[in-house]
C-alpha positions in Angstrom: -0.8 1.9 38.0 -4.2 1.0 35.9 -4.5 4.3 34.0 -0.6 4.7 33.5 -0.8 1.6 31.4 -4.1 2.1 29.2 -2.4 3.2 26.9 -0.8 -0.3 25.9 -2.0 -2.8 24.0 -4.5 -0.2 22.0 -5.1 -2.3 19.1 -6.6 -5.1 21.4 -10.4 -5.4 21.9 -10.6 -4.8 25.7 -13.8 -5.5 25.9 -17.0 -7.7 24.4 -21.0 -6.7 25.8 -24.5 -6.3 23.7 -22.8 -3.3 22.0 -20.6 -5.5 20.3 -16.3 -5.2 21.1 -14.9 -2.2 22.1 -11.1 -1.5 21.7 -8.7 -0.1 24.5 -8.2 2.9 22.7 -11.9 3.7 22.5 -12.2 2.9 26.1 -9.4 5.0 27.2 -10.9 7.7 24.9 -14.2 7.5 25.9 -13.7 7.3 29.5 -11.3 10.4 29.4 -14.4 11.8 27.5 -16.7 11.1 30.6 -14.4 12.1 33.2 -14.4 15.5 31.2 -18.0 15.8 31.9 -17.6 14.5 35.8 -15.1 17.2 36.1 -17.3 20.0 34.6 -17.9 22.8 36.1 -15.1 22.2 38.6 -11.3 21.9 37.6 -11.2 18.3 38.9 -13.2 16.5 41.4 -10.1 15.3 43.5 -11.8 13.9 47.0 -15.5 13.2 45.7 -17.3 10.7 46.1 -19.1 9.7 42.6 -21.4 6.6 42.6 -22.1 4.6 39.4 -25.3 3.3 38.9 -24.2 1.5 35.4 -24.8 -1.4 33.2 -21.7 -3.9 33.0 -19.3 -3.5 30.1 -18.7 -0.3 28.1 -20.4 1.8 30.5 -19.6 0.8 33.8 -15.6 0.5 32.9 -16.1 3.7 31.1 -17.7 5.4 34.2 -15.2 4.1 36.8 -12.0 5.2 34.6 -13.8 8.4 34.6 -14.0 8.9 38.0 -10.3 8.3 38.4 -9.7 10.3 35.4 -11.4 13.1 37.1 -9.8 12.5 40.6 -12.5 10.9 42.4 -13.4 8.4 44.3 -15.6 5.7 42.5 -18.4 3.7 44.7 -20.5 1.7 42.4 -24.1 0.5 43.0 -25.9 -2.6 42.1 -28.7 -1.5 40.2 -31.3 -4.8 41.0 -30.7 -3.5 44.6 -33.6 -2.2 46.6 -33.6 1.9 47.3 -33.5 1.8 50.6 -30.3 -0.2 50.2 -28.9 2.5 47.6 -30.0 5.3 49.2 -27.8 4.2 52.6 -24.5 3.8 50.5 -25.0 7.0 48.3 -26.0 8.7 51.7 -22.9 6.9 54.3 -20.9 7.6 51.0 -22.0 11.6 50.7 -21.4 10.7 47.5 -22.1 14.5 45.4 -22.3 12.9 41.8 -24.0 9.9 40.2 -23.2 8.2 36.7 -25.7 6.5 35.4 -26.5 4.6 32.0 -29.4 6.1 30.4 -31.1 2.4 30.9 -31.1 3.3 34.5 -32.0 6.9 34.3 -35.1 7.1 36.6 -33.6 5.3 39.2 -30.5 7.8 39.2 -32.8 10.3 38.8 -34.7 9.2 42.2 -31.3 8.6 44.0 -30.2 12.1 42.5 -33.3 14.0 43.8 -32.9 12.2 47.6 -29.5 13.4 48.2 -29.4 16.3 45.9 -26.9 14.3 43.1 -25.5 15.8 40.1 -26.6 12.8 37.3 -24.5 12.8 34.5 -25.5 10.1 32.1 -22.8 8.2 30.2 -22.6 8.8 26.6 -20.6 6.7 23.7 -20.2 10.1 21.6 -17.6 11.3 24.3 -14.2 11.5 23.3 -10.8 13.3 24.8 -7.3 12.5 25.1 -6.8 11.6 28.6 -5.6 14.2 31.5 -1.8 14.8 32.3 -2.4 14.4 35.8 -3.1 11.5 37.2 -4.0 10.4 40.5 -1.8 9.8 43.0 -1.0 6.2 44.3 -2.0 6.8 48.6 -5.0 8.5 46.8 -8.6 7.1 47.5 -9.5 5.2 44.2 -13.1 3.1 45.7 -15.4 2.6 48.6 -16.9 -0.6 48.4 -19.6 -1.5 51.1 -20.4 -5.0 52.8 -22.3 -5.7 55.9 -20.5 -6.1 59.2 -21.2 -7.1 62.3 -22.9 -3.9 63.4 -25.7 -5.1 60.9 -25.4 -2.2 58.2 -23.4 -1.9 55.2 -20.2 0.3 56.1 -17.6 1.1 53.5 -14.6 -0.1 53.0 -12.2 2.4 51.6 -9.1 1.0 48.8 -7.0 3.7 47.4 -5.2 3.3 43.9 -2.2 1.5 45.5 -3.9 -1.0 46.9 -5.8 -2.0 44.3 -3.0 -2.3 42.3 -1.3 -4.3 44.7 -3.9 -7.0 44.6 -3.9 -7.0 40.8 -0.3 -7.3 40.3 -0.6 -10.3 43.0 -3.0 -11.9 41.0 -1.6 -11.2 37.7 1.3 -12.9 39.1 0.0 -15.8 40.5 -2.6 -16.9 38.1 -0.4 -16.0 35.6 -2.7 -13.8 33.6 -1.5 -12.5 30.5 -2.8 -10.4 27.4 -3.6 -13.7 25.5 -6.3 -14.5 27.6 -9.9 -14.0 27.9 -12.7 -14.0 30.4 -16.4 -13.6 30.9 -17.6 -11.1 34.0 -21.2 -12.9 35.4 -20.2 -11.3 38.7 -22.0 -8.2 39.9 -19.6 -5.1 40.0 -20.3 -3.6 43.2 -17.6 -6.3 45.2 -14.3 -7.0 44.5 -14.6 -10.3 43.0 -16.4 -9.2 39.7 -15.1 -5.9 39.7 -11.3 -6.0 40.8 -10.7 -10.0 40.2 -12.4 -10.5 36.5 -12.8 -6.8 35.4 -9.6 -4.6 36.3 -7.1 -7.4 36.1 -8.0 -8.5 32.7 -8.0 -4.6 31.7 -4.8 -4.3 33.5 -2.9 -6.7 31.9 -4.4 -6.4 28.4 -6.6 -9.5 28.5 -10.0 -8.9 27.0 -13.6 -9.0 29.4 -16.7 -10.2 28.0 -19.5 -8.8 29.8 -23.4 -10.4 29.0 -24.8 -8.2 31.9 -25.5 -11.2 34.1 -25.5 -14.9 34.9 -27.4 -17.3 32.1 -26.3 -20.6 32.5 -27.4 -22.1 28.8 -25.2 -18.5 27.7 -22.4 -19.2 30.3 -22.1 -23.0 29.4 -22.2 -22.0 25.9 -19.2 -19.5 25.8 -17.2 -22.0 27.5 -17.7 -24.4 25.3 -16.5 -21.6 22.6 -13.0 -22.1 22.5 -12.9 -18.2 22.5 -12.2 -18.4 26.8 -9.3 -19.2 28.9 -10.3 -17.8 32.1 -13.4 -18.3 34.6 -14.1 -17.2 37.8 -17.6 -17.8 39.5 -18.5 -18.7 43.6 -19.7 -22.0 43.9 -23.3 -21.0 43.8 -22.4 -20.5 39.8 -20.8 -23.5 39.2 -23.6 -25.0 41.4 -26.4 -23.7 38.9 -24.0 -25.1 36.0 -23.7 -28.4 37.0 -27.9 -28.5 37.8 -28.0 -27.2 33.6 -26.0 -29.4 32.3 -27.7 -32.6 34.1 -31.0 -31.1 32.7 -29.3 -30.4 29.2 -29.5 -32.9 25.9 -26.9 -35.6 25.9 -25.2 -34.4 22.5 -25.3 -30.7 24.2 -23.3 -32.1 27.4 -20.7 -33.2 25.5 -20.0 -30.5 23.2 -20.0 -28.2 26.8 -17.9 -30.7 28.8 -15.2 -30.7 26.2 -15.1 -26.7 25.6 -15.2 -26.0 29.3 -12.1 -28.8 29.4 -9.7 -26.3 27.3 -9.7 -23.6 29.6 -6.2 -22.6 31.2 -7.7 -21.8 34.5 -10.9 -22.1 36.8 -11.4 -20.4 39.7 -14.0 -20.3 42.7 -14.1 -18.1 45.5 -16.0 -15.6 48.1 -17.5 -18.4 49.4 -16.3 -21.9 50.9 -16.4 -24.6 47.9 -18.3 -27.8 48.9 -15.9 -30.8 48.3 -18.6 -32.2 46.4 -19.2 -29.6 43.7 -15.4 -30.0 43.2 -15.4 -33.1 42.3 -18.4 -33.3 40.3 -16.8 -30.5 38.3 -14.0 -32.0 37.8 -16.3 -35.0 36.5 -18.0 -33.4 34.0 -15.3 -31.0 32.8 -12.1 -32.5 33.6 -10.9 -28.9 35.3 -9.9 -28.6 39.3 -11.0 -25.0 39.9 -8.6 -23.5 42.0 -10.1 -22.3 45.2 -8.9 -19.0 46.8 -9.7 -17.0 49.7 -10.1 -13.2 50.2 -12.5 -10.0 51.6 -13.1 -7.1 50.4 -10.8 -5.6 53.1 -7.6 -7.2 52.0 -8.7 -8.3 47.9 -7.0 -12.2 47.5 -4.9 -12.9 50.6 -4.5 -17.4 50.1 -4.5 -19.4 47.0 -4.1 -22.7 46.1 -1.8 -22.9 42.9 -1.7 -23.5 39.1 0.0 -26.6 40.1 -1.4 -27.7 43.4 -5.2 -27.4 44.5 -6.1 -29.1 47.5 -9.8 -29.8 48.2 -11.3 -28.3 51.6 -8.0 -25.8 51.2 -7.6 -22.2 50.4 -3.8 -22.6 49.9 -1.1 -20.4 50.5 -0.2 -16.3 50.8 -0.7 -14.7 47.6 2.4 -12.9 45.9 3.1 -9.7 48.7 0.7 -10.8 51.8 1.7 -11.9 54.6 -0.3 -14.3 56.8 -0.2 -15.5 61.1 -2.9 -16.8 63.1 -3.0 -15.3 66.8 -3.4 -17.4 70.0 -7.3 -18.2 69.1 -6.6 -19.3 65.7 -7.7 -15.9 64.0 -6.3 -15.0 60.6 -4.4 -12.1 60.5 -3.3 -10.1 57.3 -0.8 -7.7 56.7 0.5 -6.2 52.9 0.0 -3.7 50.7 -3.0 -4.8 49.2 -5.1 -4.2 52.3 -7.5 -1.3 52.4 -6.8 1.9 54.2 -9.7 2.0 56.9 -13.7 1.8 57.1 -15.4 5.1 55.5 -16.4 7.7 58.3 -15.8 4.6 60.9 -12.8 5.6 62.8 -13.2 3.6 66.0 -14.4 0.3 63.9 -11.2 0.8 61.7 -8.9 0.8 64.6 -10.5 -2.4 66.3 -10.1 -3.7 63.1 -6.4 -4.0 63.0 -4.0 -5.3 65.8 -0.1 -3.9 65.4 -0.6 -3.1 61.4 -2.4 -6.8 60.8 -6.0 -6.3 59.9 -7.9 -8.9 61.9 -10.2 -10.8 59.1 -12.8 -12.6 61.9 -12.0 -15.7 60.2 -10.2 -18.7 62.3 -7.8 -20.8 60.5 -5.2 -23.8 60.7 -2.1 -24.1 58.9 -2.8 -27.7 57.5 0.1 -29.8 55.1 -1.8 -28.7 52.4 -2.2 -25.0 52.9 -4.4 -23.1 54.9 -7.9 -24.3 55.6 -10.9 -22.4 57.3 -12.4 -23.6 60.2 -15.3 -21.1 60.4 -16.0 -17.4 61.1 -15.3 -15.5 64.4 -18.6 -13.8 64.1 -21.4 -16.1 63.7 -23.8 -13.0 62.2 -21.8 -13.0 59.1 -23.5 -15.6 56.3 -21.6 -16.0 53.3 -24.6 -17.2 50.9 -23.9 -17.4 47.0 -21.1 -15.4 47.1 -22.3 -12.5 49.0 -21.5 -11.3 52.3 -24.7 -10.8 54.5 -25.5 -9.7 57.6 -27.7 -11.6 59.9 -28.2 -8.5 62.3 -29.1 -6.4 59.5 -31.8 -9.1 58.1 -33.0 -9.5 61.7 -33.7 -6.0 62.0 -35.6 -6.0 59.0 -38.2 -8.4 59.9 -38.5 -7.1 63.1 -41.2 -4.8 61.8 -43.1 -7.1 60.0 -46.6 -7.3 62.0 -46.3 -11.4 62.0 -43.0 -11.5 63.6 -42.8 -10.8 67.8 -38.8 -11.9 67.6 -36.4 -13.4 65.2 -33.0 -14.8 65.0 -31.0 -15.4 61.4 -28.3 -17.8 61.3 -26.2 -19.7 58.0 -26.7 -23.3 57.5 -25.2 -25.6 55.2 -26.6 -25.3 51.6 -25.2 -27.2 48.4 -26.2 -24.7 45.7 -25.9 -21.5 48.3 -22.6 -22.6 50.1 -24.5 -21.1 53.3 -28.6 -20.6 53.3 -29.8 -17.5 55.2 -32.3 -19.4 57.4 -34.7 -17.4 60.2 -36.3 -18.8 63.4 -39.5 -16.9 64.1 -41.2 -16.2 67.7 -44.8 -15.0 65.9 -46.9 -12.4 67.5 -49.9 -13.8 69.5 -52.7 -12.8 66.5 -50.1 -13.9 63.4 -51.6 -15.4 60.3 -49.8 -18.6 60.1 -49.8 -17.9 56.0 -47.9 -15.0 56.8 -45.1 -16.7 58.0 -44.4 -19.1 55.1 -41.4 -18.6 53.7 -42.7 -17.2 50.2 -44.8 -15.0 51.8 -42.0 -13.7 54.1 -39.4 -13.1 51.3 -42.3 -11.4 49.4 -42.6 -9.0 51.8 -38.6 -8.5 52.5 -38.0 -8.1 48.5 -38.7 -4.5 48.8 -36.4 -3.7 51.6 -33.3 -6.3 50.9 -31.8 -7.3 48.1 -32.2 -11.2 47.0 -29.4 -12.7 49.1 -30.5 -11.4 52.5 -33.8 -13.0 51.7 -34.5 -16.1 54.1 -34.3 -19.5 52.5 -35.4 -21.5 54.8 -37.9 -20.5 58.1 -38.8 -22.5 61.4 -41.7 -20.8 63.8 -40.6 -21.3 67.3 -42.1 -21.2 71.0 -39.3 -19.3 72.1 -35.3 -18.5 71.0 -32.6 -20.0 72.6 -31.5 -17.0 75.2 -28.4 -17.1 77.6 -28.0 -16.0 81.6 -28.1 -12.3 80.1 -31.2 -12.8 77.4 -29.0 -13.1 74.3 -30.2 -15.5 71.6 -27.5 -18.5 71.3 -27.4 -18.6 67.7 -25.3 -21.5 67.8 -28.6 -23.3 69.1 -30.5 -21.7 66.7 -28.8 -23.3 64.0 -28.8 -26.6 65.5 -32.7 -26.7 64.9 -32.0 -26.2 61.1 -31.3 -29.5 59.5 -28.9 -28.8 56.4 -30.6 -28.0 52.4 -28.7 -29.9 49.8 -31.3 -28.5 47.1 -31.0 -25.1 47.7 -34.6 -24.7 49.5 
């Protein structure tokens, strides 16, 4: 498991932020250190929920070996999230401890005094030798949350074994070793920056640089290093990175094109890849990123290979999943990588899996070339940049602005966003046409969703689409959306 094996490799820098390096003894010290002071005044915390409200590097990696160190279950927070979006995972969560870094201090302080929160703020003079006893592998190790169908955030519960499962399966199939080295531009609070990038590289002894966000001049730049070997990004990224370097100096594009070209491995996910940013990738860099597919319920479940990547495809079952479509074409997945069941959410968890295969919502055809996705079951999911949105949730939202009378929020086809949250409007009979321009709207939803869930694109409408029992056909909806290739 993860923390039986930091103790290897304790010479090698795990880890590079705006503190500088930081080796994998000081990070197994320091985080034992921390988990000392989670555990205080109790023996251990075995159960808890602890959330982390921490900048990426040292101190989040720090603070979520912590929590394991100290028996308890970790549920990180994004800390450019809106409160109201915090304050319903800490709450759902009933989370009894926050760790914060002392950066974001009078946020955890605000979340701390809501739910009545013991803060403890993460400190670089902490030092122990870790515990004896460790956690045990059907333990719960992390709640994650992502938005369902029900149209709020409901968390999604891994334990330590199945976490390790899906690094071990990516370790294996990407072939990640302790030579190699990667940059984290990922937010932590999903699996894709935090288990994919962050854990496996700390897992297998690889070293994680973390600048704290996305930059593309910084990105482009450590590519172009020499010092990398592996990337991972969702296509919005690699979308952004192409617009840079078309806007960047012609002796600047070179010297990037040929350092991103000596990379071992590329890799784009949690989002489909448009055909075209693949090959105009490939154009400027010479690299075919390698295109997966997974959820936060099940981690990395298809992959193309290191020595077959098939445009439009998402491959083949990783190392330990298995994979079947049912009669409708639904893609099922059953291993032990797959999480243990939906926080507090009993009945959803059970709908959720049919005989022991959880049910991903995602329909699917076995093609020559691997698996390719034909499109979601639920049409209220909207994959956009990465993320994992909830039209329902959105919908709700703007239901109270004074402007709107009705709304229906739908995905359509984006180059830079994969999928652009877009919103048809039925205005109120006194609404302020100025109001419903789409700056004005997504200045007024900034404060209650985070950026993602923030329409892109708006159309006011005469009246929705409705069906022989009054329910909007979004599939209409979206038809009256033309497709963005510029983002918006």
């Amino acid at each position: 498991m993860l923390l039986d094996g930091l103790d290897t490799f304790t010479d090698r820098v795990a880890l590079l932020d705006s503190e500088g390096t930081m080796s994998r003894l000081s990070l197994l010290e320091g985080s034992a250190g921390l988990g000392e002071a989670l555990c205080a005044p109790n023996v251990d915390r075995r159960g808890e929920r602890i959330a982390i409200l921490c900048r990426p590097g040292r101190e989040f990696t720090s603070a979520i070996l912590a929590v394991w160190w100290s028996g308890a279950i970790a549920v990180p927070l994004h800390p450019e999230h809106p409160v109201p979006e915090l304050d319903h995972v800490v709450g759902d969560a009933r989370c009894s401890v926050i760790v914060a870094s002392p950066v974001h201090a009078e946020l955890a302080r605000q979340l701390a005094t809501t739910h009545d929160l013991r803060l403890v703020l993460t400190d670089p003079t902490l030092r122990s030798e870790p515990p004896r006893r460790r956690p045990e592998a059907e333990d719960d190790a992390l709640i994650v949350y992502t938005s369902g169908t029900t149209g709020r955030p409901k968390g999604v519960v891994h334990t330590h074994r199945s976490l390790e499962a899906q690094m071990t399966s990516m370790i294996e199939a990407w072939q990640w070793t302790a030579e190699d080295r990667t940059i984290c531009v990922l937010p932590l609070h999903h699996v894709h920056g935090l288990v994919n990038v962050t854990l496996t590289a700390l897992r297998c002894g690889a070293m994680c640089e973390s600048p704290g966000g996305f930059d593309a001049v910084h990105v482009w730049n450590r590519l172009a290093s020499g010092d990398l070997t592996v990337f991972m990004a969702v296509p919005t990224i690699y979308a952004r990175l192409i617009t840079a370097w078309e806007d960047a100096e012609s002796d600047i594009r070179t010297r990037w094109s040929e350092g991103a070209g000596r990379l071992r491995l590329m890799v784009s996910g949690s989002a489909a890849l448009p055909v075209s940013v693949l090959e105009r990738w490939r154009e400027l860099t010479g690299q075919v990123l390698l295109e997966r597919y997974g959820m936060t319920e099940v981690g990395m479940a298809l992959s193309n290979t290191l020595e077959r990547r098939v445009p439009g495809h998402v491959g083949w079952p990783m190392p330990g999943v298995e994979i079947r479509l049912d009669e409708e074409g639904e893609l099922l997945v059953r291993g032990p990588q797959v999480f243990d069941r939906y926080w507090r959410r009993p009945s959803e968890t059970s709908a959720a899996f049919e005989d022991g295969w959880f049910r991903t919502g995602d329909v699917a055809k076995i093609a020559p070339n691997g698996h390719r996705l034909l499109g979601r079951a639920s049409i209220d999911i909207i994959k956009t940049g990465g993320e994992k949105v909830s039209a329902l949730e959105i919908e709700e939202c703007f239901r109270e602005h004074p402007a709107v009378a009705e709304c229906a929020v739908v995905g359509v086809p984006d180059r830079t966003w994969g999928e652009a949250v877009a919103m048809a409007i039925l205005p109120t009979s006194d609404a302020d046409p100025a109001a419903l321009e789409v700056d004005e709207l997504r200045d007024w939803g900034r404060s209650r969703l985070s950026a993602p869930k923030l329409p892109r694109r708006v159309l006011v409408v005469e009246a929705l689409p409705r069906n022989a029992l009054g329910k909007v056909v979004k599939t209409e909806v979206a038809e009256r959306f033309q497709p963005s290739g510029d983002g918006g």
